[in-house]
PDB file of N, CA, C and O in Angstrom:
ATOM      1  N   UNK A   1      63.470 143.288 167.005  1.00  0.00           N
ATOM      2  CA  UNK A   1      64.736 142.941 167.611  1.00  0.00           C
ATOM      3  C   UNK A   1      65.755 144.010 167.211  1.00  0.00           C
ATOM      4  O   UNK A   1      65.702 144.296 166.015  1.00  0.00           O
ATOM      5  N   UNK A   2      66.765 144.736 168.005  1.00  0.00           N
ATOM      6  CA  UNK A   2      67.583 145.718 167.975  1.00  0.00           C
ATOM      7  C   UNK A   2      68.807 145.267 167.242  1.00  0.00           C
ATOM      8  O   UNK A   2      68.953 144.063 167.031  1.00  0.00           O
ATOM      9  N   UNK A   3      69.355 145.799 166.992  1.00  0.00           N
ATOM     10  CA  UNK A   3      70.768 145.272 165.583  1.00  0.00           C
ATOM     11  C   UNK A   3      71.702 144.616 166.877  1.00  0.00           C
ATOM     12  O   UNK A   3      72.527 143.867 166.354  1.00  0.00           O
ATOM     13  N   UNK A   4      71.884 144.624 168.463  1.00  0.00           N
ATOM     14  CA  UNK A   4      72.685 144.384 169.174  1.00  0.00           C
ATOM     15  C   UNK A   4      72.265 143.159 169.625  1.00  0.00           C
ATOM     16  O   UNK A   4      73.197 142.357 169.682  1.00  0.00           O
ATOM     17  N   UNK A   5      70.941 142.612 170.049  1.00  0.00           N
ATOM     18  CA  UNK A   5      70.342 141.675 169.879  1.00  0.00           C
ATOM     19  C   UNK A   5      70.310 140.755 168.618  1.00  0.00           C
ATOM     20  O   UNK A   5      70.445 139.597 169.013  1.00  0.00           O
ATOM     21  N   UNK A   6      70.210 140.792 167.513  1.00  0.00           N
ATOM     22  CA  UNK A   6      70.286 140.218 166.322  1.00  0.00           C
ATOM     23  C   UNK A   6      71.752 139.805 166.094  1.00  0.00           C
ATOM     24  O   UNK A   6      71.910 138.677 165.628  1.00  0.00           O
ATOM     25  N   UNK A   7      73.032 140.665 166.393  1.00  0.00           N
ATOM     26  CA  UNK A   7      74.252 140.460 166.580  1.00  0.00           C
ATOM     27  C   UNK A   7      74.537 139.256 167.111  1.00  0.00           C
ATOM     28  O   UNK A   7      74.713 138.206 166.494  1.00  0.00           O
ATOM     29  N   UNK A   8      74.585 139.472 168.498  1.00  0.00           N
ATOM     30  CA  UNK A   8      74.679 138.857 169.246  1.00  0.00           C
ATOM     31  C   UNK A   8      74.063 136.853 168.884  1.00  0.00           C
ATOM     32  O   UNK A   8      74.711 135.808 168.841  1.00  0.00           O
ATOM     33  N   UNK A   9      72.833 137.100 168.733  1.00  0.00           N
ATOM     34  CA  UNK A   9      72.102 135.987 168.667  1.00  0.00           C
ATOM     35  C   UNK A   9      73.241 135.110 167.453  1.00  0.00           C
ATOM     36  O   UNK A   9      73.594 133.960 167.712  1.00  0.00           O
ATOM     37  N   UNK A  10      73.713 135.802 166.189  1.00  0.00           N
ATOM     38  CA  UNK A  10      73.588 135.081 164.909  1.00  0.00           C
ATOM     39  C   UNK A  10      75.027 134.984 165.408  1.00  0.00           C
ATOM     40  O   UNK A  10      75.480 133.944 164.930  1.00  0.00           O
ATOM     41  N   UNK A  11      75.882 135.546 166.095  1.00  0.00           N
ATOM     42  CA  UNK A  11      77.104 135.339 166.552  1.00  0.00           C
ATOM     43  C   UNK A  11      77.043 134.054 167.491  1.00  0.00           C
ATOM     44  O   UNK A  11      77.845 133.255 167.009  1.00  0.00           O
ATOM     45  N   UNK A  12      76.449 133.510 168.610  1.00  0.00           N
ATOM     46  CA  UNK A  12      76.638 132.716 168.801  1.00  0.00           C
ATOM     47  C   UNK A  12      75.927 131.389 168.110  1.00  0.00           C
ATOM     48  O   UNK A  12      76.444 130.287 168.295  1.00  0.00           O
ATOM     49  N   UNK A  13      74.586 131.540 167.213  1.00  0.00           N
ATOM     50  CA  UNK A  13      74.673 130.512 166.672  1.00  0.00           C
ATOM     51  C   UNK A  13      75.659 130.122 165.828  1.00  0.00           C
ATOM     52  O   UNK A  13      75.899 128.925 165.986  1.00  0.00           O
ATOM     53  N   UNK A  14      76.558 130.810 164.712  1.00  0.00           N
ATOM     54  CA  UNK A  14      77.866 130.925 164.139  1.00  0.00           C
ATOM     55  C   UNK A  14      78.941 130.268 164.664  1.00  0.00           C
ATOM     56  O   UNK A  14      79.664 129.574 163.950  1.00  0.00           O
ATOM     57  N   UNK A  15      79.193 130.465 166.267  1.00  0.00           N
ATOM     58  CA  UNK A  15      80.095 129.864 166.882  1.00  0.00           C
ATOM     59  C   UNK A  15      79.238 128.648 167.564  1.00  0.00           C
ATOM     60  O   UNK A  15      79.739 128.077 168.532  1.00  0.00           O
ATOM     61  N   UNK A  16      78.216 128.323 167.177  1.00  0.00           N
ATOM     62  CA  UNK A  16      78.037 127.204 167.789  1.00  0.00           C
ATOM     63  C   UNK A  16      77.526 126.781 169.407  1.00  0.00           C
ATOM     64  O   UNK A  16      77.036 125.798 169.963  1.00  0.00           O
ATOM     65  N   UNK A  17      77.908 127.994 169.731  1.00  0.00           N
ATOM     66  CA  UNK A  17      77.408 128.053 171.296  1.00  0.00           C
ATOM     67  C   UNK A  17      75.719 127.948 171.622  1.00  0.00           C
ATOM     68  O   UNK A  17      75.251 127.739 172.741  1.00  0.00           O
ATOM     69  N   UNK A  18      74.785 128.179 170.135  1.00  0.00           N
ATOM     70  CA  UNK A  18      73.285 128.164 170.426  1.00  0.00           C
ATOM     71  C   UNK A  18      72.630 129.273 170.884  1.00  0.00           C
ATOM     72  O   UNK A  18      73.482 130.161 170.911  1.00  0.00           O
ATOM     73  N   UNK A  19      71.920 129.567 171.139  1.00  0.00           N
ATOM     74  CA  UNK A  19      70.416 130.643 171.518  1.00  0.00           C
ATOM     75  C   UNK A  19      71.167 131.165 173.251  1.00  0.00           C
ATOM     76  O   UNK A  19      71.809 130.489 174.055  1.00  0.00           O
ATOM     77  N   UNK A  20      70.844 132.234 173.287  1.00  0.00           N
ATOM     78  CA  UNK A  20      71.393 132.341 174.523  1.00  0.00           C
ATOM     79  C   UNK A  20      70.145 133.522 174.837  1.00  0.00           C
ATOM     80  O   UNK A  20      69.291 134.084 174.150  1.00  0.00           O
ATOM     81  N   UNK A  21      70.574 133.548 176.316  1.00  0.00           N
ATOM     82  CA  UNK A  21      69.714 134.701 176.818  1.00  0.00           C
ATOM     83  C   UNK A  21      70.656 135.946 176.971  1.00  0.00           C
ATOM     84  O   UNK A  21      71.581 135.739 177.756  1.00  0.00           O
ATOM     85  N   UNK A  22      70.628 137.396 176.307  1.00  0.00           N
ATOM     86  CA  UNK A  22      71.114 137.767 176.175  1.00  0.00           C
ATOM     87  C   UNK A  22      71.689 138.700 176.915  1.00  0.00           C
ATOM     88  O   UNK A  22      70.871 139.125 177.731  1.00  0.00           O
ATOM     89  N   UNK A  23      73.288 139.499 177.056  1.00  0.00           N
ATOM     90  CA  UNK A  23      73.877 140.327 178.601  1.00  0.00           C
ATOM     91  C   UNK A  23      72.567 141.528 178.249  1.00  0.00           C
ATOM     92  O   UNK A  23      71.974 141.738 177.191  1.00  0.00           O
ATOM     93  N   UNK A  24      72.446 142.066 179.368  1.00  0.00           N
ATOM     94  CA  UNK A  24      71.493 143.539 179.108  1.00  0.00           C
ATOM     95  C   UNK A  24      71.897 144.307 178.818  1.00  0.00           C
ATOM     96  O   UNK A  24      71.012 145.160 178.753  1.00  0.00           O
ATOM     97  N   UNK A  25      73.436 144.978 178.336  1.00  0.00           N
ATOM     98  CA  UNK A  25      74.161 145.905 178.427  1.00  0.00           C
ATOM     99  C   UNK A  25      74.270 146.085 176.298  1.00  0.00           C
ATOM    100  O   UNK A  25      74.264 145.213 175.429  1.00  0.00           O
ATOM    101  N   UNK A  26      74.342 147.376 176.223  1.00  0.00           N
ATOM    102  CA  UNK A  26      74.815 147.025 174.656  1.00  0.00           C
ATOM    103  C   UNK A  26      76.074 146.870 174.498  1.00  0.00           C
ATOM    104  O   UNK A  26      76.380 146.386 173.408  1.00  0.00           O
ATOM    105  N   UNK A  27      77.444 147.256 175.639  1.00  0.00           N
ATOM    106  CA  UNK A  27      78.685 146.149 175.476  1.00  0.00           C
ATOM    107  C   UNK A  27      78.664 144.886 175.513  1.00  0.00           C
ATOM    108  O   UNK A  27      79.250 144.002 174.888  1.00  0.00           O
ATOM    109  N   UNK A  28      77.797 144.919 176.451  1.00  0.00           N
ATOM    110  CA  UNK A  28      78.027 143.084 177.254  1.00  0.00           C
ATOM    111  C   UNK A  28      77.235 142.563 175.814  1.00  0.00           C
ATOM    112  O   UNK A  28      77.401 141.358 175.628  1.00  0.00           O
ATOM    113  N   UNK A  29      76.459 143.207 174.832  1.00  0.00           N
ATOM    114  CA  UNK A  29      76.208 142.150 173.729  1.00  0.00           C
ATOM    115  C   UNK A  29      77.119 141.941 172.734  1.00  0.00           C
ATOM    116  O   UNK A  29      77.433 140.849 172.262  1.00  0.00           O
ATOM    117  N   UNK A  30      77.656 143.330 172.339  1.00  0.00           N
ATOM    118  CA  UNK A  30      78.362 143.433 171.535  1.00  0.00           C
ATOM    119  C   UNK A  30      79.832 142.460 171.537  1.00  0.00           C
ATOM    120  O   UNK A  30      80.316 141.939 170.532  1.00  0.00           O
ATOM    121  N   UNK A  31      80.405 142.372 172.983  1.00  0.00           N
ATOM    122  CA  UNK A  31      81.453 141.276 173.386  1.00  0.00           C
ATOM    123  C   UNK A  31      81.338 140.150 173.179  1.00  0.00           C
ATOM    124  O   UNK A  31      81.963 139.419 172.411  1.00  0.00           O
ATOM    125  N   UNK A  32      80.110 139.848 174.206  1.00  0.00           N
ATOM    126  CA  UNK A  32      79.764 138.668 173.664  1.00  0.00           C
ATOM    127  C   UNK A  32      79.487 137.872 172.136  1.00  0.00           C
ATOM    128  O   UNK A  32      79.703 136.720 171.762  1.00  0.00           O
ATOM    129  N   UNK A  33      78.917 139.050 171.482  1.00  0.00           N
ATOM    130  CA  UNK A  33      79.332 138.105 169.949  1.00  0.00           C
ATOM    131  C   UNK A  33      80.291 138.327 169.260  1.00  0.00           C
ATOM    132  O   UNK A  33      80.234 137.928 168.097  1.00  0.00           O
ATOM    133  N   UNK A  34      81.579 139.080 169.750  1.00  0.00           N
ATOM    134  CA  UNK A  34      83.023 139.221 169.147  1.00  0.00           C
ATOM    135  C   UNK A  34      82.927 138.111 169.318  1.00  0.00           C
ATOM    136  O   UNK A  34      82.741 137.303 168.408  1.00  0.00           O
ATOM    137  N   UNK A  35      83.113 137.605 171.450  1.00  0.00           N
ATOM    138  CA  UNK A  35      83.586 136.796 171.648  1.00  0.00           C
ATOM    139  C   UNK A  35      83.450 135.179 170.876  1.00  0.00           C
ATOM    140  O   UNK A  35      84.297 134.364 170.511  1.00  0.00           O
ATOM    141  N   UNK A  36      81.800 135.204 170.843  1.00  0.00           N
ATOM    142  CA  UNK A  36      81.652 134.089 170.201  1.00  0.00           C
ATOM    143  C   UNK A  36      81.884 133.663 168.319  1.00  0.00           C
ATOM    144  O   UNK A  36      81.784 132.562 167.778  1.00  0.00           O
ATOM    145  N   UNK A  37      82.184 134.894 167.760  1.00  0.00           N
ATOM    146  CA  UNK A  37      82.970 134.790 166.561  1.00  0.00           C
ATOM    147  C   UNK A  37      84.066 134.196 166.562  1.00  0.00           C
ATOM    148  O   UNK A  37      84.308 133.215 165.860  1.00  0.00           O
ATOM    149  N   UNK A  38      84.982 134.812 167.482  1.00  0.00           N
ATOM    150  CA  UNK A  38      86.207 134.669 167.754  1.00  0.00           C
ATOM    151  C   UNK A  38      86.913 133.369 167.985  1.00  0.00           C
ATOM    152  O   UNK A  38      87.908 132.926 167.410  1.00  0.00           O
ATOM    153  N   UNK A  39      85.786 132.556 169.488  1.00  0.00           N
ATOM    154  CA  UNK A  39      85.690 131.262 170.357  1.00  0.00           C
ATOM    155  C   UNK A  39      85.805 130.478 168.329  1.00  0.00           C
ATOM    156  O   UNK A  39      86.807 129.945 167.851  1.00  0.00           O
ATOM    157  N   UNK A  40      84.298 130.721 167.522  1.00  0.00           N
ATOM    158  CA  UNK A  40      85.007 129.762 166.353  1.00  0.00           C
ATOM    159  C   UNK A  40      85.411 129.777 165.318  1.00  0.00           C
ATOM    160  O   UNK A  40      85.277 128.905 164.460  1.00  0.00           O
ATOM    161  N   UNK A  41      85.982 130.796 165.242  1.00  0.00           N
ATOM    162  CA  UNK A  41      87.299 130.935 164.163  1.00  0.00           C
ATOM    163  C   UNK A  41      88.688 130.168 164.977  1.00  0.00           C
ATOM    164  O   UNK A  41      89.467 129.432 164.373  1.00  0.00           O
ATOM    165  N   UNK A  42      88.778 130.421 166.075  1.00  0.00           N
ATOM    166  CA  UNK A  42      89.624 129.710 166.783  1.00  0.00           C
ATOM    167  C   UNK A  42      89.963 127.899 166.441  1.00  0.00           C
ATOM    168  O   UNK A  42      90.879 127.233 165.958  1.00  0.00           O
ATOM    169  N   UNK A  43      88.402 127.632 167.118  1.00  0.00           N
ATOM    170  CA  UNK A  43      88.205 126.139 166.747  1.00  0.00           C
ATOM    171  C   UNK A  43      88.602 126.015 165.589  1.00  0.00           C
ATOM    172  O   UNK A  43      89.763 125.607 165.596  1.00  0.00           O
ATOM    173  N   UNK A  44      88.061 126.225 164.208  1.00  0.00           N
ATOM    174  CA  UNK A  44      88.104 126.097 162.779  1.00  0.00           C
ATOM    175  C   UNK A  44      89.759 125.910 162.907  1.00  0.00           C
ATOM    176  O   UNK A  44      90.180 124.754 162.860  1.00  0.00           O
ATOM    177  N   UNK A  45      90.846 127.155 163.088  1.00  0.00           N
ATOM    178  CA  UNK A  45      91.781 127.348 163.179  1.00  0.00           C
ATOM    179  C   UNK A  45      92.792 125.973 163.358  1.00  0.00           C
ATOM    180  O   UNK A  45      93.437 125.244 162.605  1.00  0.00           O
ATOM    181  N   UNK A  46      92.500 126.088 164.956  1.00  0.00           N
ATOM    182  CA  UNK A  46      93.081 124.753 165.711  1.00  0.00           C
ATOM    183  C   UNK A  46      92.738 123.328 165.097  1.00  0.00           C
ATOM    184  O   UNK A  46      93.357 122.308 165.397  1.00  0.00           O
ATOM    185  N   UNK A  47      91.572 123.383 164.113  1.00  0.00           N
ATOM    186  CA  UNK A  47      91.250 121.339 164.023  1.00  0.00           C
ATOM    187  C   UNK A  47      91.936 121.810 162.228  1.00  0.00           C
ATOM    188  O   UNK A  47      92.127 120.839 161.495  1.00  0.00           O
ATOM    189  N   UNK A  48      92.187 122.906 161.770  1.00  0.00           N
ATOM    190  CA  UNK A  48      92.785 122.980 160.177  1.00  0.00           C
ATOM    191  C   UNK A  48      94.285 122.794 160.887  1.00  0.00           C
ATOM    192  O   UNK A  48      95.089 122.380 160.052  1.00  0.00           O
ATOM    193  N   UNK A  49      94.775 122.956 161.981  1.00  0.00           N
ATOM    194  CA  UNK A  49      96.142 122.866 161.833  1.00  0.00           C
ATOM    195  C   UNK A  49      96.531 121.317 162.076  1.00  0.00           C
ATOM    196  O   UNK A  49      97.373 120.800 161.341  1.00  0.00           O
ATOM    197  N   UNK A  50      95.905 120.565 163.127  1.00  0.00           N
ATOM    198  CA  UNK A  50      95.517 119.435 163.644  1.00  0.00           C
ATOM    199  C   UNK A  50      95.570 118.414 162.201  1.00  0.00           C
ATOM    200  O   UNK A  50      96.406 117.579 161.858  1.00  0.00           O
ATOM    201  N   UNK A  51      94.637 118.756 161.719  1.00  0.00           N
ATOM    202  CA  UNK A  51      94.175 118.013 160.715  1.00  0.00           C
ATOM    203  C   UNK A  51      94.905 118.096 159.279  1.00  0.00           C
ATOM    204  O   UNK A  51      94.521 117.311 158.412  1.00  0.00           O
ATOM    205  N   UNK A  52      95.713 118.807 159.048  1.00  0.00           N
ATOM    206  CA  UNK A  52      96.720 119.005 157.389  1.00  0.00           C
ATOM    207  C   UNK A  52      97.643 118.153 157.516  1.00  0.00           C
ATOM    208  O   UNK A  52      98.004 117.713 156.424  1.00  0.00           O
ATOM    209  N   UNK A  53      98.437 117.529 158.807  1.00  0.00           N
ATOM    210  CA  UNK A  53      99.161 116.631 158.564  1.00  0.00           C
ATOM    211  C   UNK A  53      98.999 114.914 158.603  1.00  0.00           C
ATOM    212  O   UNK A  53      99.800 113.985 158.500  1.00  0.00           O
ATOM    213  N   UNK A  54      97.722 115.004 158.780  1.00  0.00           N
ATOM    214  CA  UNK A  54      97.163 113.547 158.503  1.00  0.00           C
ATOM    215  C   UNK A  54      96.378 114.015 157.163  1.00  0.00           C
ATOM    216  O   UNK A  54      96.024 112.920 156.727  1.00  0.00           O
ATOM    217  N   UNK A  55      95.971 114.828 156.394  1.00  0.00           N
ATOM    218  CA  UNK A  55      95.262 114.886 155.286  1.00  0.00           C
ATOM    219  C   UNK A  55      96.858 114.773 154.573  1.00  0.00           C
ATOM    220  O   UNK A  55      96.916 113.781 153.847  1.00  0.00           O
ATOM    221  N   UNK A  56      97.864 115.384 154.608  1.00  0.00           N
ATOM    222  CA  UNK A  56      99.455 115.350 154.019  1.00  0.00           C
ATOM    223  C   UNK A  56      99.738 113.984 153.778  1.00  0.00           C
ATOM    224  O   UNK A  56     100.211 113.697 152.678  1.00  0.00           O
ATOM    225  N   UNK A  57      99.485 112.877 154.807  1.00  0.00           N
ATOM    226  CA  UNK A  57     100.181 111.779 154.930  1.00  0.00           C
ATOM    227  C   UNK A  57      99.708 111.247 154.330  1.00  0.00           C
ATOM    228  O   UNK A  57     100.480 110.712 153.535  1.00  0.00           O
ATOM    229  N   UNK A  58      97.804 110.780 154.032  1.00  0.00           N
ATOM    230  CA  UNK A  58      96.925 110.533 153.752  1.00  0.00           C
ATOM    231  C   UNK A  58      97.524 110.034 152.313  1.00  0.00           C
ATOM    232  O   UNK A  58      97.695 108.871 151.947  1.00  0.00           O
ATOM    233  N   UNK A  59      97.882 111.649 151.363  1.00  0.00           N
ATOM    234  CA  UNK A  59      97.842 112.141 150.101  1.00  0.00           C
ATOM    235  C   UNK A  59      99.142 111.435 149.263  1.00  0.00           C
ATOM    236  O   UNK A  59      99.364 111.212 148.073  1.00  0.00           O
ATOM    237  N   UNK A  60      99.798 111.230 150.391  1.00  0.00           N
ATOM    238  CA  UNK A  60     101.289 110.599 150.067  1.00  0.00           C
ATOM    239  C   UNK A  60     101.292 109.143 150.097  1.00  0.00           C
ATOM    240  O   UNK A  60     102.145 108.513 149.473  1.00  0.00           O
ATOM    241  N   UNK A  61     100.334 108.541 150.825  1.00  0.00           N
ATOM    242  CA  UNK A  61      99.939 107.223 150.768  1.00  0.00           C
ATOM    243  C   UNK A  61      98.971 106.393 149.725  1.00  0.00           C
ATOM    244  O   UNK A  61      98.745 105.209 149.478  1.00  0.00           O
ATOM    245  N   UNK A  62      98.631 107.376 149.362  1.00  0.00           N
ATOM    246  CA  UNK A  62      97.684 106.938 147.765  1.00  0.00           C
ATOM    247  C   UNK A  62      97.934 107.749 146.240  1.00  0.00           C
ATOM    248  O   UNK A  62      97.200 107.808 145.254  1.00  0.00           O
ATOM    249  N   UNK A  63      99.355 108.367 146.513  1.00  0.00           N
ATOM    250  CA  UNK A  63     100.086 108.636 145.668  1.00  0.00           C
ATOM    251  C   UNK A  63      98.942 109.593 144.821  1.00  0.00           C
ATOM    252  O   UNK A  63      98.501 109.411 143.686  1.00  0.00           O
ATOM    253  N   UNK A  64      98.595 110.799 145.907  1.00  0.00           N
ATOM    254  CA  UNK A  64      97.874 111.343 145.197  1.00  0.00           C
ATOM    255  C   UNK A  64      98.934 112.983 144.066  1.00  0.00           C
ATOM    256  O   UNK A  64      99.088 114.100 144.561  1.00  0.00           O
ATOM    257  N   UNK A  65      99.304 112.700 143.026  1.00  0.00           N
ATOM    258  CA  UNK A  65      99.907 113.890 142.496  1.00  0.00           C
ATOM    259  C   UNK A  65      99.447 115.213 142.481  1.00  0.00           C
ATOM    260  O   UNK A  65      98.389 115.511 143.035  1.00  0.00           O
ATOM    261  N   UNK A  66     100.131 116.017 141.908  1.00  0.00           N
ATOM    262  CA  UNK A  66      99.491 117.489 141.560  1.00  0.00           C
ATOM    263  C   UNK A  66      99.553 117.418 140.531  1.00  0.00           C
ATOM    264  O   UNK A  66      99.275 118.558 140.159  1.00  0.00           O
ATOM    265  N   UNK A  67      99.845 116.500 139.193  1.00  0.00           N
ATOM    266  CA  UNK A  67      99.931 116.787 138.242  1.00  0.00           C
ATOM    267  C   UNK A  67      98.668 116.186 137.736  1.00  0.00           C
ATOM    268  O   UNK A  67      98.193 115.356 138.511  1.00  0.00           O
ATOM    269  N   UNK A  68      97.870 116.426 136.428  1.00  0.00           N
ATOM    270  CA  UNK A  68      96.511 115.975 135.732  1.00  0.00           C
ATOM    271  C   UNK A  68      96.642 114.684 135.616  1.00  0.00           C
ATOM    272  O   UNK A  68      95.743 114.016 135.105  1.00  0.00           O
TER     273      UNK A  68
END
């Protein structure tokens, strides 16, 4: 398997997208697993921003401190 192929592949399992059949081009691979890096760092991104202010409220409701 060629390093653009191997790219590609571990890039979209990473993002979650699964096994794909791959573009024939060595851009069209190389994009494609920016892209699918990218697609989930995004996600990750969007459900950490989503999600800190109910983990915030959460923390304040069971009087969780910062102190020992």
């Amino acid at each position: 398997m060629s390093w653009a192929d191997a790219f590609v592949n571990a890039a979209m399992l990473l993002g979650g997208m699964g096994p794909v059949n791959p573009p024939q081009s060595l851009a069209g691979k190389i994009f494609a697993g920016c892209y699918a890096l990218y697609a989930g760092l995004v996600f990750i991104v969007t459900a950490a921003l989503l999600f800190t202010p109910v983990f915030h409220r959460l923390m304040h409701r069971v009087h969780w401190d910062d102190e020992p």
